[in-house]
N, C-alpha and C positions, 0 to 999 in steps of 0.2 A: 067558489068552486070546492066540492068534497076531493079529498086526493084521501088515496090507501098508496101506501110505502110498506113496501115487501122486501124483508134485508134481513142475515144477521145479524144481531145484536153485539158486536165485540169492539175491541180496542186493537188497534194496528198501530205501528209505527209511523205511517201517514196519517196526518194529522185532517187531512182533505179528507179521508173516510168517515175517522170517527166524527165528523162535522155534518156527514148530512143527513141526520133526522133530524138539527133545528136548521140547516137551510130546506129543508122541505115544512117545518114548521111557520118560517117565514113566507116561502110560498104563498101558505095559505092557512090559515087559524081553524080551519075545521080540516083536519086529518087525521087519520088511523092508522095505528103501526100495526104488522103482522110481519114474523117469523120469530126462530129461537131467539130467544134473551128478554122480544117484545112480549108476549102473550105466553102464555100456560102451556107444558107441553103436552095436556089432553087438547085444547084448541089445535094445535098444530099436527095430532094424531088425527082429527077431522079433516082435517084439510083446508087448501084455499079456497075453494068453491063454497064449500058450505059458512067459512069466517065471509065471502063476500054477499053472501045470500041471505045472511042473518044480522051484518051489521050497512050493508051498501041500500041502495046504490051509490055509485062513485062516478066524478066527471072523469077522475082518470087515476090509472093505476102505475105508480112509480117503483120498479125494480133496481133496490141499490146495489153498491158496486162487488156483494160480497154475493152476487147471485149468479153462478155462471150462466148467463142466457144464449151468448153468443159462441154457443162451440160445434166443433164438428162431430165429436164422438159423445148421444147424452149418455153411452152406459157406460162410459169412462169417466166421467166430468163430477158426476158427483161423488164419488170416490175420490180424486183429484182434490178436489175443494175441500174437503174435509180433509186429508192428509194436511194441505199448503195452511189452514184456518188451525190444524193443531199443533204444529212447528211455529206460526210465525205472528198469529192472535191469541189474544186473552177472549176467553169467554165462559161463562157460569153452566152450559148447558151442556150436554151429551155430545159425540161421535153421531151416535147414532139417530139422536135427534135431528140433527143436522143430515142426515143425509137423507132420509125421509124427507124432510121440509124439499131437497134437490130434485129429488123424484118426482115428487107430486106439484111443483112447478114445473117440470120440464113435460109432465104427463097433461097438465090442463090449463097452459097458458094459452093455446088458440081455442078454450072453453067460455074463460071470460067474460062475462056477460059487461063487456064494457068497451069503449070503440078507441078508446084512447089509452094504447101500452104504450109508457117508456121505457127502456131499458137506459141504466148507467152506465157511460162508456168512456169515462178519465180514465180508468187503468187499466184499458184493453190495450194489446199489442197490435197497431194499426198494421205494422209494418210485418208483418207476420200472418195477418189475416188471410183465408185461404177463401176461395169463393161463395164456395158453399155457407161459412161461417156468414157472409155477406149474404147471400141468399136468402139466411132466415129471416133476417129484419124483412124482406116482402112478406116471406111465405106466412111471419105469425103477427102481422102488421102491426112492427113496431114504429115508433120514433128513438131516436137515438140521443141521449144527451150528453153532448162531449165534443171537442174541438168539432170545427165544419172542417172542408178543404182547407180554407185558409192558413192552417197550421199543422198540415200533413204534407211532406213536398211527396214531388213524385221521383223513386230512385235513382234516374239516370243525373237529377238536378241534386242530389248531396254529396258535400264537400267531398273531396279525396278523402283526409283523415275520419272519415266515416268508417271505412270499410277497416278502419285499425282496431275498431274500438271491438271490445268480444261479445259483446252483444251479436252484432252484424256477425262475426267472424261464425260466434255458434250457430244464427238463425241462416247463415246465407243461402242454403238451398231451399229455402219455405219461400224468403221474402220473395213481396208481390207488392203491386200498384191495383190491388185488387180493391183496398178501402178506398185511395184518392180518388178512382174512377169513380167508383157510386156514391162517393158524397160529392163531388163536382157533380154530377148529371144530376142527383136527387136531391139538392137545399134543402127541401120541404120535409124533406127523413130527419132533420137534426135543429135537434133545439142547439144553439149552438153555446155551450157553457164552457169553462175553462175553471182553474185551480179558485177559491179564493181562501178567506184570511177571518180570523174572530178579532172581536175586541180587545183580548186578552194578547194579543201580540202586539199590537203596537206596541213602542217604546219612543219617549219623546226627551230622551238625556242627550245634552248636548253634543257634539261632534268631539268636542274638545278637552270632555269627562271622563272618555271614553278611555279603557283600560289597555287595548290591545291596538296594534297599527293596521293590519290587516286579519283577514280571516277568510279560510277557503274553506268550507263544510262539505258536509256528504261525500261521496264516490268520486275517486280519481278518474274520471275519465280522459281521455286524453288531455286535451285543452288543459284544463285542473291539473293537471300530472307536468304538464310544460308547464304552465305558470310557479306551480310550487316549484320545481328545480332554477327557475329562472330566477326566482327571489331568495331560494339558499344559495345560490352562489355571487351572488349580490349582497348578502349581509343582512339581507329584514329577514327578520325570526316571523314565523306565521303563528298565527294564537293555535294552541292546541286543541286536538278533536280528542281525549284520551278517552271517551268516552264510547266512542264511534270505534275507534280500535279494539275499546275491549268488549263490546258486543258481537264483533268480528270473531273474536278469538275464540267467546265464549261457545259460537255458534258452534265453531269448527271443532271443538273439543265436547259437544256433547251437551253443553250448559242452557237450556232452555229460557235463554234470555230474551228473546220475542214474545214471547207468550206467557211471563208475569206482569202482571198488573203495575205492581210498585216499582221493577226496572223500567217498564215502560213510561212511568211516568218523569221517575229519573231525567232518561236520556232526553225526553223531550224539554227537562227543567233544565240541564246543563245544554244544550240545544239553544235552547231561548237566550241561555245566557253570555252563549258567546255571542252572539249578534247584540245582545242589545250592549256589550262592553267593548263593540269595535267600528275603530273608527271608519274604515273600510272592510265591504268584503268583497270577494270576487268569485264570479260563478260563471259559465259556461255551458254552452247549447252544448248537448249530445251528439254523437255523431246523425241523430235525425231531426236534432233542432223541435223536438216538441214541449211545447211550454211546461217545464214542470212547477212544482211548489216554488222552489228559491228563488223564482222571478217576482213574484210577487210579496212572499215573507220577509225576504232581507228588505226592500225598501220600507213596508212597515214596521219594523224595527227601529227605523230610524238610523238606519246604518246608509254611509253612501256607497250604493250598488253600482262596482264596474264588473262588465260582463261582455263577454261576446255573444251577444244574445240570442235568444229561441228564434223559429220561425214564428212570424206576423207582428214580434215585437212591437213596432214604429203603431201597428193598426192599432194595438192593444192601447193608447195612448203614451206608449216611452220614446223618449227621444236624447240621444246622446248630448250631455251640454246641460240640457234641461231639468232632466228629473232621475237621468244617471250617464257616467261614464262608460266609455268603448271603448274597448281593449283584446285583441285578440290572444292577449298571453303574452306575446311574446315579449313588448317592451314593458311591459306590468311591474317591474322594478323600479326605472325611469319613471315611467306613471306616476307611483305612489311619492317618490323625489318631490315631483314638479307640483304634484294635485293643489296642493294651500296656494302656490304663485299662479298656476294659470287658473283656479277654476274658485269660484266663490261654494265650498267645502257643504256649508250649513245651508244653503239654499239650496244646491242641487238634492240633497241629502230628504229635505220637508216639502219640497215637491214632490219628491217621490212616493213619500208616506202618504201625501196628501192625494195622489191619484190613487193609490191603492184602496185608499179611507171612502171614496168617493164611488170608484169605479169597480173594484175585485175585493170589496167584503163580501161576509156570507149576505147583510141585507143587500147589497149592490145587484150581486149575482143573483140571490130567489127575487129580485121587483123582476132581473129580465126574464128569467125563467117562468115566472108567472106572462108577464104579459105572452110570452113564443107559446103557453097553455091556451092562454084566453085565445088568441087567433086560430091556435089549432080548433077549440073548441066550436069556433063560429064557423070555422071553414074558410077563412081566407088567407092560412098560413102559405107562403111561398119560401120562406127561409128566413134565418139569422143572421148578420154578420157586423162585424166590427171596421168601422173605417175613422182613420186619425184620433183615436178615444174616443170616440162614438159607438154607441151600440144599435142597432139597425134591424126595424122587424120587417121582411119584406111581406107585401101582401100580394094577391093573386088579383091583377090586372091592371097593376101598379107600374106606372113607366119607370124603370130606371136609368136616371143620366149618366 
């Protein structure tokens, strides 16, 4: 299959980002890049039409995650994106280039001369989604690639401590059940992808080399914010994030540390290095429980992952015992005590690596991703979905038990 991948060209702090032009590379070995950073910015002065006219045809056209496709206002959106891509990305190319590249995607995406649009949808805000936003995936016939239902609840079904967390607190007059409705009724809109993980992550050092006892990474979110007071007053010292604090700071004071190259490589090296130096870490679902990166990076690390985990976890293949521990925070002191006596430490630990290795690399994710193309391609795609570590292509007239 030909594929054209239509994206920014830059470096983010999400590592899931800057990963997918080789999992689209994976995908499929004849593909073509096009926007700023990939191509010339006389090519990108032409437009998308005429780069697909001159170098396509294409079986289908993948829009990465730095291309606002899914919005409500487009004479605000690309303005938007170019402001949040020059605060919080590295990239070699113009404002202005970039925002042109905005325009003339938003001006001739139902032009297309191609029947198969994806748009990327890992870092959309589901829970935020307003209808109309959801309307367009009909109106400019896309496909969607990003969690299905299975890992979007629906609002009245999340936890209490959801509505603490400030996400919720800032978006609560927007939020809507507007995405879970039309991905429950339409499977067939969504290739269904989640986070995955490069080679260069894994770490295979033993449990018991390991530098550090625990480690809590990223955003205090609730959960995360109990657990760490729960193990300062307990006596375990948590490995330090001092790097994470002071990118924080940096921000707040003016310091354009999202959007240099060499801090962002940094962080991500001191990043890596705390998980691959610790013996446990612990991570926690959000107040809306969607799978983000740390579900799957910490166990390839090699680190043993306890967690109160995302929604669909169990489907995803993890299971408490087996290939990580559950922990809702609150005894996570006790826990880390008892782990060496109740649990065999270095097996649950490479099991988990070993589903990640198998099932949520970047090759794991583009073989599914291809095959959810090839079906759309033929016309008997009915849907994606994950059940017990299985990955699942549904076809159109296919019984399911």
């Amino acid at each position: 299959m030909r594929l054209l991948f239509v994206d920014v060209n830059l470096n983010y702090i999400n590592p899931t980002v800057n990963l997918m032009p080789i999992l689209v590379q994976c995908v499929s070995a004849s593909v073509n890049y096009y926007g700023p950073g990939f191509v010339s910015n006389e090519l990108i002065e032409n437009g998308l039409i005429s780069w697909i006219d001159n170098t396509g045809p294409y079986d289908a056209v993948i829009f990465g995650p730095n291309v606002p496709i899914l919005v409500d206002d487009e004479s605000l959106a690309a303005e938007r994106a170019v402001t949040f891509q020059r605060k919080y990305t590295y990239k070699i190319h113009s404002d202005l280039v970039s925002y042109r590249f905005f325009k003339d995607v938003h001006e001739n995406i139902k032009k297309i001369n191609c029947s198969l649009r994806i748009v990327t949808g890992l870092s959309f805000d589901y829970y935020a989604a307003t209808q109309s936003q959801v309307d367009k995936i009909v109106e400019s016939n896309l496909v969607v690639m990003s969690p299905n239902f299975q890992f979007v609840q629906r609002l009245g079904d999340l936890p209490g401590f959801a509505k603490m967390e400030k996400h919720y607190i800032k978006k609560k007059n927007i939020l809507s059940n507007a995405w879970h409705e039309f991905a429950a009724r339409n499977p067939e809109k969504f290739i269904t992808a989640l986070h995955y993980v490069s080679p260069n992550e894994f770490c295979y050092t033993s449990i018991d080399l390991r530098k550090y006892l625990i480690a809590i990474p990223g955003t205090e979110y609730y959960l995360r914010r109990k657990a760490i007071g729960d193990l300062k007053r307990s006596g375990i010292s948590v490995a330090s994030k001092w790097y994470f604090n002071a990118f924080k700071i940096a921000n707040k004071i003016g310091i354009p540390a999202y959007s240099n190259a060499t801090l962002l490589a940094m962080y991500n090296h001191f990043y890596r290095l705390t998980l691959y130096r610790s013996r446990y870490v612990y991570t926690a679902r959000g107040g809306f429980g969607i799978p983000v990166r740390k579900f799957f990076e910490i166990p390839a690390a090699g680190s043993l992952l306890i967690c109160n985990p995302c929604v669909g976890y169990e489907e995803l293949g993890f299971v408490s015992g087996e290939n990580f521990i559950y922990s809702d925070g609150n005894d996570l002191a006790e826990l880390v005590r008892r782990c060496d006596r109740d649990y065999d430490v270095q097996s649950i630990a490479d099991a988990g690596r070993k589903l990640v290795a198998t099932k949520h690399s970047v090759d794991a994710r583009a073989a599914q991703i291809r095959e959810c193309i090839g079906a759309l391609l033929d016309r008997t795609y009915a849907g994606s979905e994950w059940k017990s570590g299985n990955f699942y292509i549904l076809r159109k007239g296919q019984c399911v038990a």
